[in-house]
N, C-alpha and C positions, 0 to 999 in steps of 0.2 A: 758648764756649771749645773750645780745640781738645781731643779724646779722648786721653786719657792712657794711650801703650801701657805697660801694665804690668810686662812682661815685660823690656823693656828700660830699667827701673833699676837703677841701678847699685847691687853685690853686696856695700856693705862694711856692711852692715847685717843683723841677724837677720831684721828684719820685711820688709824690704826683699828681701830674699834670697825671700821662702816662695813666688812663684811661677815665679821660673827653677827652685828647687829641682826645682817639680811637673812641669818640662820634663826637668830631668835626669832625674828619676825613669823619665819617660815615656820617654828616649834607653833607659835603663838596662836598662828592662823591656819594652818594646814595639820600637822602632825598631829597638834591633839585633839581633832577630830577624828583622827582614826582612830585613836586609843580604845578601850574598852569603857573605862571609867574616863570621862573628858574632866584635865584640873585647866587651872588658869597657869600658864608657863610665866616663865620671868621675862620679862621685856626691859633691854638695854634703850637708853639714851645717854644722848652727851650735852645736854643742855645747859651742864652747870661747867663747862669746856670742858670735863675728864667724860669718858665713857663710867655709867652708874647705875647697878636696877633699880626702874623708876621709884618701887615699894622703899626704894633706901634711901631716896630722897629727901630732904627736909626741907619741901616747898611744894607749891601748887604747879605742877606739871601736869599737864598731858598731851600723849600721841595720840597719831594715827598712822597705821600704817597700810603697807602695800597694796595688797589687792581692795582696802578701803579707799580710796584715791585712784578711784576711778568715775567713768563715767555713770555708770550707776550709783558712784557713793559721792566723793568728792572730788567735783567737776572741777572748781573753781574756788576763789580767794571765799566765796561768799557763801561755799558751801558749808564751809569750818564754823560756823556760827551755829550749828544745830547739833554739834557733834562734841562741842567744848562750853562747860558752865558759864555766864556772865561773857558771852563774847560777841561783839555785834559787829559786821562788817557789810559794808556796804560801796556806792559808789556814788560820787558827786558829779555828774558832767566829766568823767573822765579819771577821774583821781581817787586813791583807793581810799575810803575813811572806817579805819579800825577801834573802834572801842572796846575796852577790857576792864569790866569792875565800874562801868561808866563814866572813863578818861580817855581819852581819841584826841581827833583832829576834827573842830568844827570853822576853821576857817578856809576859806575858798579863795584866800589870797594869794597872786604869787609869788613862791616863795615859802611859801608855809612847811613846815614840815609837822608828821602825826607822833603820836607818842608812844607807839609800838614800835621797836627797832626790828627791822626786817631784813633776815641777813639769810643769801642761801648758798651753802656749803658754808660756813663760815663768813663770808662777804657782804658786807653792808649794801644794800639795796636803800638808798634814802631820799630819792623820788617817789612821792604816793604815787605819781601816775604809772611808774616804771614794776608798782607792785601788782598789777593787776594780772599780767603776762599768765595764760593760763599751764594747770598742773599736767606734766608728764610726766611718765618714768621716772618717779619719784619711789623712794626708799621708805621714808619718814616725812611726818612736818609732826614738831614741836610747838607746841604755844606755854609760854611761862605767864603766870599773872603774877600780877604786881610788881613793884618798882624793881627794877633791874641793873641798880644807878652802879653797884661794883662792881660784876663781872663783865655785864655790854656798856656802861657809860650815857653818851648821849640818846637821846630820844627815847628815853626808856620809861618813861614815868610811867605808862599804864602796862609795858610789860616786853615781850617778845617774841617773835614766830621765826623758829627755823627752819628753813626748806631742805632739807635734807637729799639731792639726786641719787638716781641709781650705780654704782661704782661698778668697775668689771671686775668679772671671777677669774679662777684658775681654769675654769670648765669654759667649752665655746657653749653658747646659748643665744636665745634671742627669743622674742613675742611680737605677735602682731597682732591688734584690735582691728574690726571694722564695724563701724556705728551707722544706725540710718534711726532717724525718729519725725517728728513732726515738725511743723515747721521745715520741712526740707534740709532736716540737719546730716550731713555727711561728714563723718568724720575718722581719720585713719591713722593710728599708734601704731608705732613701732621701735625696736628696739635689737642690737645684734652684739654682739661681743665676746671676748674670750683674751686665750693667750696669742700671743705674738712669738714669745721667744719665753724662756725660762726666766724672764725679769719681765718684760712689757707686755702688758694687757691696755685693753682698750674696748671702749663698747661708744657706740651711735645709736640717737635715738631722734625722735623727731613726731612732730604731729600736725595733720591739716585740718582745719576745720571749716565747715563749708554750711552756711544756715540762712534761710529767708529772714525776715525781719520779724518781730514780735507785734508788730503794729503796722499800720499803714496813715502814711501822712494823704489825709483825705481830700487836701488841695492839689498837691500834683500826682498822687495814686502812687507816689514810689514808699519802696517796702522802708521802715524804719528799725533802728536797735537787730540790724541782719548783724551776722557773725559771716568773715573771712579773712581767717588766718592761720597762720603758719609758722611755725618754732621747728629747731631744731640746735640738737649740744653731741659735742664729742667727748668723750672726755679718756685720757692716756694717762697709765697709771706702771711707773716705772718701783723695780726695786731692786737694785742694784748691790742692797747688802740685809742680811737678816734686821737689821737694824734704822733702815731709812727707806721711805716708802717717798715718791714726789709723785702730785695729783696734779694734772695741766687739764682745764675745762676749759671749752668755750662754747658759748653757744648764742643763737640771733634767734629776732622775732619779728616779723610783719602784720602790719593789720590795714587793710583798704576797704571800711565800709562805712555804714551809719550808725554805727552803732553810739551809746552815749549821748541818744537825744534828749534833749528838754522834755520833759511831759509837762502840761498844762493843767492844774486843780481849780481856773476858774478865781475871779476874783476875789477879794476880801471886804470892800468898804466901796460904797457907793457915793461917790461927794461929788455935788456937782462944778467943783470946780475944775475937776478934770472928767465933766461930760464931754467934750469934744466929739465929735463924728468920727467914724474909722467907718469909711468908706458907705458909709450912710445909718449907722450903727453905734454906739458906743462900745467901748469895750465890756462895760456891765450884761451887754444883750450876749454877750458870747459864752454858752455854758462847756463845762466842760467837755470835753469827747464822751460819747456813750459808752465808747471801751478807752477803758483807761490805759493802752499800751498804743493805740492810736493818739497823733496829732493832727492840728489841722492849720500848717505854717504854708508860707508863701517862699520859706525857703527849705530846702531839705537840710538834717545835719549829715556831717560829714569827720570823718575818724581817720587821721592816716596816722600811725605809728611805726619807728623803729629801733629798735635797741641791741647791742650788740654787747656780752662782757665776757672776760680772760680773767680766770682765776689759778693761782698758784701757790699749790699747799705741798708743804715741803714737813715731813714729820719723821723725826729721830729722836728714837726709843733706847736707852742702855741701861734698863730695869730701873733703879732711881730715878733714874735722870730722864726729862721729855721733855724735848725743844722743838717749837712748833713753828712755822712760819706762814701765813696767808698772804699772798700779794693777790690783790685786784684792780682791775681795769673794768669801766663801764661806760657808754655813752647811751644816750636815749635823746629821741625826741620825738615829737607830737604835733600833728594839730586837729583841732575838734574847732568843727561848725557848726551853730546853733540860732534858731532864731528866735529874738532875745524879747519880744512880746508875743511869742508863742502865739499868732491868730494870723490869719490868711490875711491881714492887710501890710501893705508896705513901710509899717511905720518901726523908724530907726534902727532900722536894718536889719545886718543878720552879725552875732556875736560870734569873733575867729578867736580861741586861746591857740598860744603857740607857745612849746619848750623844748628848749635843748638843755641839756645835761650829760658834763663829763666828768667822769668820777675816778679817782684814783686812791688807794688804800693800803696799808700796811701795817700789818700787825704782827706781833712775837706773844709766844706765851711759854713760860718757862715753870713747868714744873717737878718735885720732888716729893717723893712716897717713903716713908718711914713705918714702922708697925705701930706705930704710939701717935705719928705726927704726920703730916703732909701739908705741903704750901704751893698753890700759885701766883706764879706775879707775870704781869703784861704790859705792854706799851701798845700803843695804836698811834696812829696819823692817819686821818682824813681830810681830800681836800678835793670839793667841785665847785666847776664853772658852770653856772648855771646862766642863760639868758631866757627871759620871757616875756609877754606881751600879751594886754587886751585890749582887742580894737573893734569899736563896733562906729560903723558910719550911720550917723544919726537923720538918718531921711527922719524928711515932712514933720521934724519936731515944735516946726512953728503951732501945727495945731496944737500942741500942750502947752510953750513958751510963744505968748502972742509978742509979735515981731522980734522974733530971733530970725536968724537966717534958715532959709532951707533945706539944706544941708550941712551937714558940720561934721564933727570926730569925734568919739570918746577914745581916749589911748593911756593904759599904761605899759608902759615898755620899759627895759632896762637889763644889765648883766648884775648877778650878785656870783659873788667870789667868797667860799665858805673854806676855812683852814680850824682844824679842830685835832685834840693834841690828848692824849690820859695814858696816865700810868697807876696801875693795882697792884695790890698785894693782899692776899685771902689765903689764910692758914685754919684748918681744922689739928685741935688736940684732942686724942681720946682721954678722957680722964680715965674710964675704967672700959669693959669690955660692952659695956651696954649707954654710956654714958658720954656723949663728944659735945666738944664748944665752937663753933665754927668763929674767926672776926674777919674781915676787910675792910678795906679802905681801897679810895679812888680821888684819884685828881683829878679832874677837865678843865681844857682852858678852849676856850671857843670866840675866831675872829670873821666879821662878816663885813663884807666891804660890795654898798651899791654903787653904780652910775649908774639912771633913771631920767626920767620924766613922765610925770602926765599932764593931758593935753582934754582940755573939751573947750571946741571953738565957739557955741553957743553962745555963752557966757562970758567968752572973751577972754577965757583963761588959754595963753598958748605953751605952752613946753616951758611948765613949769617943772626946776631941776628936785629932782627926790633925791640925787646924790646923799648919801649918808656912811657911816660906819660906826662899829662898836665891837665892844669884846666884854667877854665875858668869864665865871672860872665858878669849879665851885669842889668841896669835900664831899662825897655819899659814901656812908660807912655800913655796916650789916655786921649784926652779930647774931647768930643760930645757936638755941643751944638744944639737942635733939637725944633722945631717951627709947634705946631699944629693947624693950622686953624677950622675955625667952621663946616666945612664941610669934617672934616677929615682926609684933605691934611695935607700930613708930610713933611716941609724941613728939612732938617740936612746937616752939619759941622761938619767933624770929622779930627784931625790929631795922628796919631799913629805909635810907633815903635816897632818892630818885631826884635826878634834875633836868628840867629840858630846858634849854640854849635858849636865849632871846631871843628874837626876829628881826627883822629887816625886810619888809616884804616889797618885792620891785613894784616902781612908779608909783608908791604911796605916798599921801603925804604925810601918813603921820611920823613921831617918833618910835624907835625903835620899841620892841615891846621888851621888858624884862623878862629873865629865866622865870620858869617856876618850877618847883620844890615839894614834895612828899614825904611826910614820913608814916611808914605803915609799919602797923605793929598785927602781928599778928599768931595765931595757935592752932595747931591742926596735927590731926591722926591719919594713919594708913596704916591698916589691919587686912589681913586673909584670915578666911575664917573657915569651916566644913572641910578640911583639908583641902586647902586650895583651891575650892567651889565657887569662894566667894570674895573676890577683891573689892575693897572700901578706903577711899580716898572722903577726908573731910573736913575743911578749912572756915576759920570765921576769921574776920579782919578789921578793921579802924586805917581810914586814912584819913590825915591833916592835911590839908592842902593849903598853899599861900601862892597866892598870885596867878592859879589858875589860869590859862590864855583860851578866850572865850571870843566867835565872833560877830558881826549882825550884817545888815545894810542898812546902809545911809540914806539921804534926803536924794542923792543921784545916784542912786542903785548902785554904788561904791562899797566894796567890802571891805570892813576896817574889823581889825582885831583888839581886844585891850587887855589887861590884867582884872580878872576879879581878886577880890580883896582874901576871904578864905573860902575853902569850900568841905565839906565834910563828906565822908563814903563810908558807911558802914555795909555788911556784907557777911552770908553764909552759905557755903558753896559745898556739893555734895555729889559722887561721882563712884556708881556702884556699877558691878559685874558680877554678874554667876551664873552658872548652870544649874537649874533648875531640876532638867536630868539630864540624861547625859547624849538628848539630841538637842534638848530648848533650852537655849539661854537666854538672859535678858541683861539689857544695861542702862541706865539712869544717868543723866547729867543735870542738875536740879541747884537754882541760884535764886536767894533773896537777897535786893541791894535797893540798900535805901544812900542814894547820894544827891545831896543838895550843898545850896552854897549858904553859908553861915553868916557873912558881911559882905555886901554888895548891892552899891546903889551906881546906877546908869541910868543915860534915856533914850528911848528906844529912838537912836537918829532919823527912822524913817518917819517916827511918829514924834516928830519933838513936840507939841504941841502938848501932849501928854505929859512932858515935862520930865523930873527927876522920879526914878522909882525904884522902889526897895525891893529887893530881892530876895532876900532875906527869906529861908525856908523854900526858895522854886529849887525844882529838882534839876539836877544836869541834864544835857540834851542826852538822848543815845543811852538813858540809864532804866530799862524797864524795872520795876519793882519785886519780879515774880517772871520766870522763864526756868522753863524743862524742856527734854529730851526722853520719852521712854521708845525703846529700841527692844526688837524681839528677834533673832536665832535660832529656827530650824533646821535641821538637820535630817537629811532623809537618805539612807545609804541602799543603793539600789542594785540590780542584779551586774549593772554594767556602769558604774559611775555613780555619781552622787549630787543628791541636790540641795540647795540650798536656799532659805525662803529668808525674807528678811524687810518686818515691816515698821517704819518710823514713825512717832504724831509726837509733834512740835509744840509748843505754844509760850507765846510772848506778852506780855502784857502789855500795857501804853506807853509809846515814849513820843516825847514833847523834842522838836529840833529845833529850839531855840531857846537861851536863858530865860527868856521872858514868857514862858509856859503858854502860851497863845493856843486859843482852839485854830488859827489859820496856819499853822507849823505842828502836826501833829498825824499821832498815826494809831489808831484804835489797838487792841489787843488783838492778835490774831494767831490760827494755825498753820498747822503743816503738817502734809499726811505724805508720806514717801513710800515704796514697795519696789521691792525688786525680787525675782525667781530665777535663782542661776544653778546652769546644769554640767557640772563637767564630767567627761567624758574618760574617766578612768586614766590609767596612764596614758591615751593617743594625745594628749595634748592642748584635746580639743575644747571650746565650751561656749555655751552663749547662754546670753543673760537677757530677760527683758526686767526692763527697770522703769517707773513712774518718781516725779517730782510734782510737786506742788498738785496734789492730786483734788485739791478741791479748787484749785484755778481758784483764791485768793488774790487780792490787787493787793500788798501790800508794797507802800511807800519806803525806799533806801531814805530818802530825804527829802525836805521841804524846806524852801526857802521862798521868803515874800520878800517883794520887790519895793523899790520908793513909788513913794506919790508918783513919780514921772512916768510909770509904768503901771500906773492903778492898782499898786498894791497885789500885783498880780500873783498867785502860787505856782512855784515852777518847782519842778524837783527831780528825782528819778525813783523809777520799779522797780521791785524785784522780778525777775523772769514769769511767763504764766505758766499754767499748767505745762510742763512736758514730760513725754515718753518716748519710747524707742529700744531699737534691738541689736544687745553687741555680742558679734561672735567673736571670739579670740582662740588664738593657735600659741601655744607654749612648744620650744620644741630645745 
């Protein structure tokens, strides 16, 4: 049979799409730097399911792609947040919490799920903890803002991030990184593939990561927040007719350290009714760590994680006609140790979370291409079994509860069983050659079934049953109507609603929490401007929100979730690129968001005393006000290869973690300075880069979260990383 040039099938497919994509890429980031005159190239995405250039869009998209997503650029989930307008991503004790437009996931229950839908290669990824898995040999990642309720359905309210991996060519190829930096980080990418046969290609890739801890726990002198771990995906890519391509991925992950400790911020309220002694001390004497990436616990934490997923993408193309198939498979589980009063004394133990998660999924998407008209329609099925568990043994609690027992248990435990069901349909008409109307519509229906209990023997509560179930359903429709000028320029008009799933969160006791609901209205341009010098992305927004799900702690350091009543998100987001000349270029990502809640009164359960309080006007958690990105691009072409300079400064303004705007749940406005100098080495292949993060060693807080009266109100949270650097050489061959 004759060899099937890959590159040259045709674009109206996602899967179909993934290696011109890897050409544009390469036009984007390599070739037009060689040019004479350097423009900005077209850059493919398939984020709205067809392959599209981004400029033709009618929505706030953006990439990043290849040799950005790296260890010098984007390490990790949490690197994406400096590189994309209005996006904050961080981590809770383990679990990944994504905010977009300032809507996330702020509850720490289990069982909760975020409101970003995170899917890679097409595949639903819908464990926060399973999204943290760090980035390789990646192609692309997508991030959509705003609600996403047509095309992806559930969990979509604040928006979407696609992971895009790297697919095999027609060509044998392959890379390998080698990293060493501070903190004793060792780390080693690679990557090899090609043809097999005139139909089957296949490429491997895989990464280790090897790092001392970012802290040191000053009670037993063992390293804390170390990194080691390991990933590795295959992925076989058969194509048996000009016309049908079928993608088989799999790939696993390990992680055996400490990473995901508790950091300690030192108390909140001094009352003596919980002066009690700790070990001849109260806990008020106990100030925070001097370094804030140090703890100082009597028990170390501990991270074991494993995840393993199969994904199966079947895509058949007959010009009009494109029928797509995604089957996946995923399991994941965890467990993270923590000690849950964060201070060297033995008091009520040390906090174990534990999750399993298995996930199985099924999607169709069927589309049709007209010169006047085109429509997609899809169905999905999703359904995992999730079990999970929090158990902390509550040593020596009598000195807070005078004559309780000694010992005791807190436990929530329990299996939750998620089955969830949507069918779309979204047609664009062109009225005229400059002039399209986009509409969809979408169905979800979503069922969630616990068997549970929680248990604290203190008190005398024993295996009280959480047992619960509910379902739920809802309409989110989107109509775009977008206006091409002759010179490029794109306006658009979009209104759209978004819906996330009710909850059910294991061994709670409350009721289940209702969906909630978005609708966003919003108007935005994309213009190139100096002949292709200069790309301009620029969006403002309005989001209504009802029922927002919002969480705290309780009077027994229980995390309960509820419905706020409405909440409001206003927003102007701006995202520039050009050449300056034609070695220095610059790029801009620059977001003003004002989001707060409109009607909503609660009490802050850990503070009931405080009573009923209005909220009315406090800003969301995770919503700074003001945050940019300027980014610089040199270019220096040299007698034997080329170099390339490339310097970031950050800056974020305040955001509050919790609805109740607290100066003890907070995180001042801060920077971030990044650099990297990479050299490559003409056609040998060759190159290394040295690269800096967080170059002013800033302590900024992922989260905070204060604890009940039972724990003195304690602030517990996590960091973002400190200062690091380091040097990677990489071989292309």
């Amino acid at each position: 049979m004759k060899a099937t040039n890959l590159s040259d099938r045709t674009m109206s497919s996602s899967a179909g799409a993934s290696l011109a994509l890897a050409v544009a890429v390469a036009l984007t980031h390599s070739s037009a730097i060689a040019q004479e005159e350097r423009r900005l190239e077209e850059i493919l995405v398939t984020a709205t399911r067809v392959a599209a250039r981004l400029e033709d869009i009618p929505a706030p998209i953006s990439a990043v792609f290849g040799d950005d997503i790296t260890v010098g650029g984007i390490g990790d989930i949490g690197d994406l947040q400096y590189a994309i307008p209005n996006l904050s991503v961080g981590q809770q004790f383990g679990v990944n919490r994504t905010f977009i437009r300032g809507i996330g996931m702020t509850s720490i229950e289990l069982g909760a799920d975020g409101a970003v839908a995170f899917h890679q290669d097409g595949a639903l990824i819908a464990r926060p903890a399973a999204q943290l898995a760090t980035y390789f040999d990646l192609e692309r990642v997508e991030v959509l803002r705003g609600p996403q309720g047509t095309l992806y359905g559930r969990g979509a309210t604040a928006g979407a991030i696609n992971v895009i991996t790297r697919k095999p060519g027609n060509e044998f190829e392959g890379n390998v990184d080698l990293t060493a930096g501070n903190y004793g980080l060792y780390a080693l990418d690679g990557g090899i593939g090609g043809p097999v046969s005139d139909t089957l290609f296949f490429r491997i890739a895989g990464r280790i990561e090897e790092r001392d801890g970012y802290g040191t726990n000053l009670f037993t002198g063992s390293d804390v927040n170390d990194r080691s771990h390991y990933a590795g995906r295959a992925t076989l890519l058969y194509v048996p007719t000009e016309d049908l391509e079928i993608t088989l991925t799999t790939d696993y992950m390990r992680e055996d350290d400490s990473n995901y400790a508790f950091s300690f911020f030192g108390p909140t309220t001094i009352d003596p009714v919980f002066g009690q002694l700790f070990g001849g001390r109260t806990i008020f004497d106990i100030d925070p760590d001097p370094r804030p990436w140090d703890i100082n616990a009597d028990v170390d934490p501990i991270n074991n994680r494993r995840g393993t997923g199969v994904t199966l993408n079947l895509d058949w193309n007959s010009g009009d006609w494109n029928l797509q198939s995604i089957s996946a498979y995923r399991n994941f589980e965890r467990t993270n140790v923590a000690d849950l009063d964060s201070t060297d004394f033995d008091a009520f133990g040390r906090i174990t979370y534990n999750e399993k998660s298995e996930t199985i999924g099924q999607e169709l998407l069927l589309g049709y291409v007209q010169p006047r008209w085109d429509m997609l329609a899809g169905a999905m099925y999703f359904r995992e079994e999730l079990f999970a568990s929090t158990l902390v043994p509550t040593n020596n609690i009598e000195l807070i509860i005078p004559g309780a027992p000694p010992d005791g248990v807190f436990n929530q435990r329990g299996d939750l069983d998620i089955d969830a069901f949507g069918i779309f349909l979204q047609g664009t008409y062109r009225v005229t050659d400059q002039l399209s109307v986009t509409g969809g519509m979408r169905y979800s229906y979503e069922k969630r079934d616990h068997v549970g209990a929680f248990t604290f023997s203190p008190q005398g509560i024993v295996d009280v049953s959480t047992s619960k179930s509910d379902s739920w359903s809802a309409w989110t429709p989107r109509v775009t109507v977008d206006y091409q000028f002759d010179d490029g320029t794109l306006l658009y008009a979009n209104v759209a609603r978004g819906f996330k799933s009710g909850v059910i969160n294991i061994g709670a006791l409350n009721d289940p929490l209702d969906p909630e609901f978005v609708w966003n209205y919003e108007v935005g341009m994309k213009t190139r401007l100096f002949e292709d010098r200069l790309n301009m992305s620029l969006s403002a927004f309005y989001y209504d929100y009802k029922d927002l799900q919002v969480s705290q702690i309780d009077e027994l350091s229980t995390p309960i979730t509820e419905n706020a009543a409405k909440a409001r998100n206003t927003g102007i987001e701006l995202e520039l690129e050009a050449f300056v000349t034609d070695d220095l270029s610059i790029d801009l990502q620059a977001a003003w968001l004002r989001a707060e809640f409109r009607e909503f009164e609660t009490a802050q359960t850990n503070r009931i005393e405080e009573g009923l309080r209005d909220l009315r006007g406090n800003r969301l958690p995770n919503a700074p006000d003001l945050s940019f990105t300027l980014g610089a691009n040199y270019i220096a072409s040299l007698p034997v290869g080329q170099l390339r300079l490339r310097g970031e400064f950050a800056w974020v303004d305040e955001v509050f973690f919790t609805e109740f705007n607290n100066a003890d749940a907070f995180q001042p406005s801060h920077k971030r300075i990044n650099a990297s100098v990479r050299y490559s080495a003409g056609d040998s292949g060759w190159s290394v880069e040295a690269w800096g993060r967080n170059l002013t060693n800033e302590a900024v807080k992922a989260n905070n979260i204060v604890a009940a009266p039972l724990f003195a109100f304690a602030q517990v949270g996590s960091l973002y990383p400190p200062r690091t650097y380091g040097l990677t050489v990489g071989y292309r061959f």
